[in-house]
C-alpha positions in Angstrom: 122.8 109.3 74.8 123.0 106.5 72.6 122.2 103.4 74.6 122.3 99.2 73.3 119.8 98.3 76.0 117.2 101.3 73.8 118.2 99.5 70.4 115.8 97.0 68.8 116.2 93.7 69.6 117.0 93.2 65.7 119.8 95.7 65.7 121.0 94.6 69.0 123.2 91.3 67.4 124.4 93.7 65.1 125.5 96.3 67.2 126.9 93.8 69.2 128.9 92.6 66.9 130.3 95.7 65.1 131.5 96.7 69.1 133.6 93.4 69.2 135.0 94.3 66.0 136.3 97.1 66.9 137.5 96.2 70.6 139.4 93.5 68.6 140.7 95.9 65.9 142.0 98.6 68.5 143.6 95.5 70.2 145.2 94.6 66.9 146.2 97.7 66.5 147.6 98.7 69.7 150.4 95.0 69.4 150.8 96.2 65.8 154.9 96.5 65.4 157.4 95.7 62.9 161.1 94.1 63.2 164.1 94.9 61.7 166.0 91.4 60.3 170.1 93.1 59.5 171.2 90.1 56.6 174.9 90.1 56.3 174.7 88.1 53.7 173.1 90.1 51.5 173.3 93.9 52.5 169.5 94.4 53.7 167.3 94.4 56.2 164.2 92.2 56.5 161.3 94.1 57.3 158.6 91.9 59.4 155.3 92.7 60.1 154.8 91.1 63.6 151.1 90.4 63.3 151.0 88.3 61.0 154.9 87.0 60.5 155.7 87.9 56.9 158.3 89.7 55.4 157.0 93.4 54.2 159.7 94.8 52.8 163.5 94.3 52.0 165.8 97.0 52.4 169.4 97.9 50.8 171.9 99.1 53.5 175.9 98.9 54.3 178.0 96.4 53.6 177.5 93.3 55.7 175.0 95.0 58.2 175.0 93.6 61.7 174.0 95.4 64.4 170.7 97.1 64.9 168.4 99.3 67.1 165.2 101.2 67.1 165.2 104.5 68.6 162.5 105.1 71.5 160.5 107.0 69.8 160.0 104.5 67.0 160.6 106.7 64.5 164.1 105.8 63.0 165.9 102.3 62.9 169.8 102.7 63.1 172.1 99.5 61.0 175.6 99.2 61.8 177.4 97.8 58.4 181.2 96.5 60.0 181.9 95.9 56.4 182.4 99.4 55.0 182.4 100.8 59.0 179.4 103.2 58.4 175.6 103.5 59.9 172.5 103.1 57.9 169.7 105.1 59.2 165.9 103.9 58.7 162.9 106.0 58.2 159.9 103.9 59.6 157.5 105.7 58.2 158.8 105.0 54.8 160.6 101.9 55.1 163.7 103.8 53.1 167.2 104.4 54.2 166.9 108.5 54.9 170.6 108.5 55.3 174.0 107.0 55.5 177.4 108.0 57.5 181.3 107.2 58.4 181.7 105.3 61.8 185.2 104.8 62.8 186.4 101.5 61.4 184.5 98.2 62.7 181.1 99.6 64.1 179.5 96.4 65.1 177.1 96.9 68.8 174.1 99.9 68.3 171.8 101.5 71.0 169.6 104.3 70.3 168.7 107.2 72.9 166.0 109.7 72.3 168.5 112.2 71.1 172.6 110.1 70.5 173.3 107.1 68.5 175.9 105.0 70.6 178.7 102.5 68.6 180.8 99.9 69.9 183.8 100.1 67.5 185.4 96.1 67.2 188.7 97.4 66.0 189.1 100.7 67.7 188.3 99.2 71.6 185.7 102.2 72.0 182.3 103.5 72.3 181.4 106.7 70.3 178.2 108.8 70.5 176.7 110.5 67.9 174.2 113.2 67.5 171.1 111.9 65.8 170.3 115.4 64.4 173.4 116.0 62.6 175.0 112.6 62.5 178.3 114.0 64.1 180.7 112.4 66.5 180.4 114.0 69.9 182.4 111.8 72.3 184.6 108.6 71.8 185.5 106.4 75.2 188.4 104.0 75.0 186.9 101.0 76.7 188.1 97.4 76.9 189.5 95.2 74.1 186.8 94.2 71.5 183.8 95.7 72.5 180.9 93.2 71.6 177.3 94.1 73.1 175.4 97.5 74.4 172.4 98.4 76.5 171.1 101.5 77.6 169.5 102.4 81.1 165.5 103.1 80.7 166.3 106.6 81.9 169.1 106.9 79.6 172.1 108.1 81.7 173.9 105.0 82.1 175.3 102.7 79.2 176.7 99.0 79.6 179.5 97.3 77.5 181.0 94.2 77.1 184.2 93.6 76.2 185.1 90.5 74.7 188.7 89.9 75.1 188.8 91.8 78.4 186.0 89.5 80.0 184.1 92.2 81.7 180.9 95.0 81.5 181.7 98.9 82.3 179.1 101.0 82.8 179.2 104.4 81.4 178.0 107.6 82.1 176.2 109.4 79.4 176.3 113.1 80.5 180.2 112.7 80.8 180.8 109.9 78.3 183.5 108.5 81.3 183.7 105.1 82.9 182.0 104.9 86.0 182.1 100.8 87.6 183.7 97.8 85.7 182.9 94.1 86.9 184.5 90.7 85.7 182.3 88.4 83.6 182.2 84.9 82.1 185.1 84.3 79.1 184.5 86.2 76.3 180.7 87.7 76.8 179.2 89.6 74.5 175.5 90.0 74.2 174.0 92.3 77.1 170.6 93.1 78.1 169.8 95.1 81.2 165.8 93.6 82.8 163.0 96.1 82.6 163.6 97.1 86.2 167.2 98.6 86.0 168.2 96.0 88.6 169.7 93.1 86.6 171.9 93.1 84.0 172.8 89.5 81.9 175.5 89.1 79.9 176.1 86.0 77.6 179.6 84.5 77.5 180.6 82.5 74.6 184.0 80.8 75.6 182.6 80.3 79.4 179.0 78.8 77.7 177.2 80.5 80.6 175.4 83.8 81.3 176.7 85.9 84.2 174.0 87.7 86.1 174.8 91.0 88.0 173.3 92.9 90.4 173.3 96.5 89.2 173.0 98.5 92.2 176.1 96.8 93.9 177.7 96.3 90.7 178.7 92.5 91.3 178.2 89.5 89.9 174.5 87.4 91.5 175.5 84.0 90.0 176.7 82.9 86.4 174.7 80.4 85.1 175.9 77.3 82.5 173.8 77.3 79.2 174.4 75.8 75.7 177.1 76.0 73.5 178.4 79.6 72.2 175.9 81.8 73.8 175.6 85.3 72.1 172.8 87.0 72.7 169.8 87.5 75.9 166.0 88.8 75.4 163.7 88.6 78.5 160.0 88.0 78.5 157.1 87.4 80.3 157.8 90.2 82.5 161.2 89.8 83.1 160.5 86.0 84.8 162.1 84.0 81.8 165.9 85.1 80.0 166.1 83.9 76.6 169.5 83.0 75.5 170.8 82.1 71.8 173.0 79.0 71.5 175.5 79.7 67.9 176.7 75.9 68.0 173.8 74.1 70.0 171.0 75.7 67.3 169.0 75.9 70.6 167.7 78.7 73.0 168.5 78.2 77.0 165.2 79.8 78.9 166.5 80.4 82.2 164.2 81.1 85.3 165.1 84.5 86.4 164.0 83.5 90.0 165.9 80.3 90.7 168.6 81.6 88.1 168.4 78.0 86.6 167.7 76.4 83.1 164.4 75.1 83.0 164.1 74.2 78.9 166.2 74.2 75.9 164.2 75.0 72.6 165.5 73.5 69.3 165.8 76.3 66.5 167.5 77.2 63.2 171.3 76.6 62.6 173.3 79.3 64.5 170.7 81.5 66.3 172.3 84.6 67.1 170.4 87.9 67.5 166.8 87.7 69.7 164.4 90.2 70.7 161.1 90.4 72.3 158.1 91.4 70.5 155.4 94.6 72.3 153.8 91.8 74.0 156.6 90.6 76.0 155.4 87.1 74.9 156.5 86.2 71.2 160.1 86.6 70.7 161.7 86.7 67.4 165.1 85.1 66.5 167.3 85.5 64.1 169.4 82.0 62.7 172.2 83.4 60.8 173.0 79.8 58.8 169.1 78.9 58.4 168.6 82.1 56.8 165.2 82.3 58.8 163.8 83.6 62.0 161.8 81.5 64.9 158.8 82.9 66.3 158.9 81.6 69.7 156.3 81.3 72.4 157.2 82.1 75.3 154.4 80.0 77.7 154.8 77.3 75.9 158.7 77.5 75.0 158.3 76.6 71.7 159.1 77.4 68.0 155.4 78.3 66.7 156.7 79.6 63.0 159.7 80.1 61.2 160.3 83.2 58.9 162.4 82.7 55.6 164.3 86.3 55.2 167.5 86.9 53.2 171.2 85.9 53.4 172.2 85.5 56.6 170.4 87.1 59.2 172.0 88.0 62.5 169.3 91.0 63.9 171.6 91.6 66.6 170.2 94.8 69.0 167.0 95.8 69.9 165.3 95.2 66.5 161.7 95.7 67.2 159.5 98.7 66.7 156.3 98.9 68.7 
């Protein structure tokens, strides 16, 4: 058996070395992940390699591409385009759009399962699913008015959306595609994330300027909690101890203890910050400033801006846009 402490004590620096090269390398590796930048601006996406912050690639989609999401098993990235109302679908492995489709009329909120593609249709006041094998519509829900933000349970049976102009979240069940509880939020929210537990689920409220918390088990609201100006979007990190918020007016992100449920920083950004997600880490999060044309690399120990990305026409990233 091959054995350092039996090497030379010539080879043994050597050998040393190599080793830590290539526990650093796997390391590297293993964090290695790209994200997914929707420009509405100019019909693409910005492809980001998150090791070393750089744009990769640029892709043509839809018109006026929005939303976004990465499917779980990281193998296709699905672009909702509200301006000609269809879905782009991204290979990963080839960074090239395999295929595009028809859905309903202003497609706008995305979440991938491991097997259906759901939409939250702005004009229609539903939530469709579609089979990510043939592309077909299997199920549409009527929902509230002006559905604006989807997340998906870890296990996949329950989905959450906001509805804008109805000021609340249903949750839905995804055997059934039927409404199952409903609870009142903040004025107008529309970004939703759901915390890596399945207990918590935050919703950002843009005419309230606060974040409504709610306790998924009972289904109520745990507190609502002020922020900046226009919030539109959440992203937790650091294990599910900080909630990231993006401020459209304030160009500013509120980081909100998730223990106290208070603010505890605000961190200056580009002009009009919209969508945010973390990166595989659950320490970096990316966001994207729709007016800046750019995207903030933000620590999250240190709550601060650490690089900024130039990408295409405006940039809104909104959905779960990274692929690990």
């Amino acid at each position: 058996m091959f054995s350092i402490m039996n090497t030379p004590s010539d080879k043994t620096p050597r050998l040393l070395m190599l080793l830590s090269l290539w526990v650093f390398s796997s390391a590297c590796l293993a964090e290695a992940s790209q994200a997914f930048v929707t420009n509405q601006g100019s019909n693409s996406v910005s492809v980001i390699d998150t090791l070393d912050h750089r744009v990769i690639k640029t892709i043509a989609v839809g018109k006026e591409p929005a939303g976004i999401s990465v499917c779980p098993q990281g193998d296709e990235a699905y672009v909702s385009n509200p301006g000609d109302a269809t879905l782009s679908v991204i290979n990963i492995d080839t960074l090239e759009v395999s295929r595009t489709f028809a859905a309903g009329e202003g497609p706008l909120a995305i979440v991938c399962s491991s097997s259906s593609v759901y939409v939250a249709d702005w004009y229609t006041h539903s939530v469709s699913s579609y089979d990510r094998q043939t592309d077909k519509l299997n199920r549409k829900l009527d929902v509230g008015t002006s559905p604006s933000g989807l997340t998906l349970s870890s296990n996949e049976d329950r989905l959450y959306v906001t509805n804008r102009d109805s000021d609340n979240l249903m949750e839905i069940d995804t055997s059934s595609m039927t409404l199952s509880r409903t609870v009142t939020t903040g004025h107008r929210p529309f970004g939703v994330t759901l915390d890596q537990t399945g207990k918590r689920l935050y919703t950002a409220n843009v005419q309230s300027n606060s974040v409504t918390v709610i306790d998924v088990d009972s289904f109520t609201e745990l507190a609502e909690v002020a922020v900046g100006d226009r919030p539109y979007a959440v992203a937790l990190g650091l294990g599910n101890t900080r909630a990231f918020v993006t401020n459209q007016y304030d160009e500013s992100i509120s980081v909100i203890d998730t223990d106290t449920l208070e603010v505890i920083q605000l961190i200056e950004v580009g002009e009009y910050p919209e969508g945010i997600s973390a990166l595989s880490d659950d320490r970096y999060l990316y966001v994207a400033n729709w007016f800046s044309n750019s995207v903030s690399l933000i620590d999250a120990q240190t709550n601060s801006v650490i690089e900024t990305i130039d990408v295409e026409d405006g940039p809104r990233a909104y959905g779960n846009s990274i692929a690990h």
